[in-house]
C-alpha positions as CSV (number, residue, x, y, z in Angstrom):
1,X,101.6,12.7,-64.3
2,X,101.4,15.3,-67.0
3,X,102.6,18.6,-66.8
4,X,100.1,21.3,-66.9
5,X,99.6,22.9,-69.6
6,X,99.0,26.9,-69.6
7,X,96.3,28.4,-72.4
8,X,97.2,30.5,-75.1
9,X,95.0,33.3,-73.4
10,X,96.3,33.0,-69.6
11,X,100.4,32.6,-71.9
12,X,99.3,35.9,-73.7
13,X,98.0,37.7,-70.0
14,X,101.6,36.5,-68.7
15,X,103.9,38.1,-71.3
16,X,102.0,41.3,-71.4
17,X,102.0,41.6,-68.0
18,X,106.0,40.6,-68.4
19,X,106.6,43.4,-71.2
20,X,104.8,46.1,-68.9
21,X,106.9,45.4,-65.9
22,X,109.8,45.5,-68.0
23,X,109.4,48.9,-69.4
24,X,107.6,50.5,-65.9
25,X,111.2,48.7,-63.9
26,X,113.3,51.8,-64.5
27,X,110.4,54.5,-63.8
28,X,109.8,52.7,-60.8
29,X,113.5,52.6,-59.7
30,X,113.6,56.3,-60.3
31,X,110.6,56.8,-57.9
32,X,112.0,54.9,-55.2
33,X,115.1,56.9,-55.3
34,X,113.9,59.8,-55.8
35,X,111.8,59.3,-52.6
36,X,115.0,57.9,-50.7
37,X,116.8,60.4,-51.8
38,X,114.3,63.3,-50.7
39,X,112.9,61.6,-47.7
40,X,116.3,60.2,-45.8
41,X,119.5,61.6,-47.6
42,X,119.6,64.5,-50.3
43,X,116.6,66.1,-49.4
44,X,116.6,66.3,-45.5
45,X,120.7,66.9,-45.4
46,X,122.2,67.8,-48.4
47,X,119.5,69.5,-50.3
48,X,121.4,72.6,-51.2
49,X,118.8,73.3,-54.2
50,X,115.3,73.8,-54.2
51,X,113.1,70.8,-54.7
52,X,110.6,71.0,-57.2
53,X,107.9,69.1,-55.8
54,X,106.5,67.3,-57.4
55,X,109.1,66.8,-59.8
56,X,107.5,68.5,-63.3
57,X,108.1,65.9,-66.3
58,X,109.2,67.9,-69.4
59,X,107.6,67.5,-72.8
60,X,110.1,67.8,-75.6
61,X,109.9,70.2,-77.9
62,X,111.8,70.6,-81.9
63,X,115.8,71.1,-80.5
64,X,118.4,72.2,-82.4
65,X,121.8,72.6,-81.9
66,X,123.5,76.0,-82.4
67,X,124.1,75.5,-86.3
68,X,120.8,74.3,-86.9
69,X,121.3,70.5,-86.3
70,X,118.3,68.5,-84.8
71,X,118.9,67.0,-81.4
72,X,117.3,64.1,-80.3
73,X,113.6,64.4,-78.5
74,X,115.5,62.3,-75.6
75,X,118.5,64.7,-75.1
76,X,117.0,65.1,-71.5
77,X,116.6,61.5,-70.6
78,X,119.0,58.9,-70.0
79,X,121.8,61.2,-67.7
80,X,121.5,63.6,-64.9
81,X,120.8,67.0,-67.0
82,X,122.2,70.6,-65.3
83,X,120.1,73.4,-67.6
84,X,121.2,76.7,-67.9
85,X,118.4,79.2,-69.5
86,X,120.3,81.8,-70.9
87,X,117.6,83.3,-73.0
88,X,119.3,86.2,-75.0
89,X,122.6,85.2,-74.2
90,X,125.1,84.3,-72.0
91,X,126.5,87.3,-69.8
92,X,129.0,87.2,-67.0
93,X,127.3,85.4,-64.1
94,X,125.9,83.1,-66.9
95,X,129.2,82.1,-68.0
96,X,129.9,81.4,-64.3
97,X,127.2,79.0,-64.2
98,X,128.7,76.9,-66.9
99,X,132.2,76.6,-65.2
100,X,130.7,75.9,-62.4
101,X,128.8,72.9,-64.0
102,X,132.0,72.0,-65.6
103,X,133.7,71.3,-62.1
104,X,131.0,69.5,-60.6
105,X,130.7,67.3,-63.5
106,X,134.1,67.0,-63.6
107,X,134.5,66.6,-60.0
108,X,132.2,62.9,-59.8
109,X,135.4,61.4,-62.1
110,X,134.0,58.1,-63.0
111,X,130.4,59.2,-63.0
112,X,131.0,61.6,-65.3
113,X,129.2,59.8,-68.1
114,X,126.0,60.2,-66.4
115,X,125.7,63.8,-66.0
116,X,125.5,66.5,-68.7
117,X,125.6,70.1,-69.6
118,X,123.0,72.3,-71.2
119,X,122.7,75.7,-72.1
120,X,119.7,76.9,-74.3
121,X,119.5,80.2,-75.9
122,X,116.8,81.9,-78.3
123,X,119.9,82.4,-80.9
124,X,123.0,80.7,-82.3
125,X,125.7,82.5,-80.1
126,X,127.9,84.7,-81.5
127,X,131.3,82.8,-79.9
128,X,129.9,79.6,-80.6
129,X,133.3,77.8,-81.9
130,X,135.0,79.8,-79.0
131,X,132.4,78.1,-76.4
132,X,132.5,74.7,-78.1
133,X,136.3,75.2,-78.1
134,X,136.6,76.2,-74.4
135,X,133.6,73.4,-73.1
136,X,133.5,70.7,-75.5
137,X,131.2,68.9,-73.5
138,X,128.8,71.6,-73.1
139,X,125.3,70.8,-75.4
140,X,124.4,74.4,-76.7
141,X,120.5,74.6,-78.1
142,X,118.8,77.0,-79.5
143,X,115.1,77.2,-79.6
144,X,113.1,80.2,-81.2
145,X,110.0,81.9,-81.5
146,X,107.0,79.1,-79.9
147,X,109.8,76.2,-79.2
148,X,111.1,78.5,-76.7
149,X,107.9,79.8,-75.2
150,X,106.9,76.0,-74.7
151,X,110.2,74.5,-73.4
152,X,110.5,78.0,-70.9
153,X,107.6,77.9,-69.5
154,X,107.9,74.6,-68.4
155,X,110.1,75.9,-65.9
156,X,107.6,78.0,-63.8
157,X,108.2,81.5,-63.1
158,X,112.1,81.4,-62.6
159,X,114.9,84.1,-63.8
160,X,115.9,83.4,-68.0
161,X,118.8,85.3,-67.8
162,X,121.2,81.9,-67.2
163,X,121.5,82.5,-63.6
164,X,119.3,79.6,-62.5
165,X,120.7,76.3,-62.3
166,X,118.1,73.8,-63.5
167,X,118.4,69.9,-62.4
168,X,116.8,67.3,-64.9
169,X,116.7,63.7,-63.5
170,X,117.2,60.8,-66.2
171,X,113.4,60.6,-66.6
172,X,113.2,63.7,-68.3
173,X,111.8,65.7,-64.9
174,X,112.7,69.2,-63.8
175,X,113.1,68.1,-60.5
176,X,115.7,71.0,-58.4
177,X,116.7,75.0,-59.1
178,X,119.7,76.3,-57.6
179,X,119.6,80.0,-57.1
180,X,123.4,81.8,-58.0
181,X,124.1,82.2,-54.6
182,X,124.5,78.5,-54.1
183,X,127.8,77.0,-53.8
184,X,129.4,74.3,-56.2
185,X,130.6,72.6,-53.4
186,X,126.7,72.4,-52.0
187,X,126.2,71.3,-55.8
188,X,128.4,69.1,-56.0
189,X,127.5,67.6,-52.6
190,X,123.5,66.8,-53.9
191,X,124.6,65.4,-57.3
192,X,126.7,63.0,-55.4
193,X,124.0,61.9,-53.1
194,X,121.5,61.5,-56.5
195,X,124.3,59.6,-58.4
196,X,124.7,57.1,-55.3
197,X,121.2,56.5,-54.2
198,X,119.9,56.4,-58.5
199,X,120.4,53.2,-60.4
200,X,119.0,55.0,-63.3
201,X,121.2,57.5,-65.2
């Protein structure tokens, strides 16, 4: 008895349906942990940020890095991103917001890899090689004039001063805020319940 044999057509159906699944597999995992992570762990006990529901995705705009450099359209995908949105500069409780950053990212040891740091101004800083020098692993960007207006505003009506911690999931969505009164240890505590719950970032 002869195998059967499948048409070109139904073949061609198959491997397009093949090549969707494989690119809509990591959205999909993102959902469902997302969902896990707001219905039955980070949201309902460890949720010390403010959810952002639902999560906003954010369209990429021209970055540049803080000498002019172009940064890659997916500098916001791929990792867990903290933003800081510094506007003008970076002042006092700004600069807090980085170190504190610093220690949560560096307090996930191993995971470190999949969480990252940025801080976006409207002008190259004045200390840059002093920051870059002091957080090496801090991406600066600087966005000017209409590249600003469009990336900020993507963030809803929020304080620009860098005292509001922005969370970016690895799909590129603004998904939590964290207000200055927040503790890095309540900080720490969500980003450890995304990282264990997401196979994606």
């Amino acid at each position: 008895m002869s195998a059967a044999v499948i048409p070109a057509q139904s073949r061609g159906r198959l491997q397009l349906l093949l090549l969707a699944g494989l690119f809509a597999a990591p959205v999909l995992a993102g959902w469902i942990a997302w969902k896990y992570a707001t219905s039955s762990g980070v949201g309902d006990t460890t949720n010390a940020g403010t959810l952002i529901s639902p999560a906003r995705p954010l369209q990429p705009v021209d970055w540049v890095d803080g000498e002019g450099g172009a940064l890659p359209q997916s500098l916001l995908t791929g990792r867990w991103s903290y933003v800081v949105l510094a506007g003008d500069g970076c002042d006092a409780l700004c600069n807090e917001r980085l170190y504190l950053t610093r220690q949560v990212r560096t307090s996930v040891n191993k995971d470190m890899s999949r969480v990252q740091r940025v801080l976006v101004l409207r002008a190259p800083p004045a200390d840059l090689d002093a920051l870059r020098a002091e957080q090496p692993d801090l991406v600066v960007m600087v966005l000017t004039g209409p590249q600003w207006q469009a990336f900020e505003t993507q963030f809803g009506p929020a304080d620009r001063s860098g005292h509001t911690l922005f969370m970016v999931d690895p799909l590129g969505n603004l998904m939590m805020r964290y207000q200055p009164e927040v503790p890095a240890k309540g900080v720490l505590k969500d980003l450890r319940k995304l990282l264990k719950v997401s196979q994606v970032g």
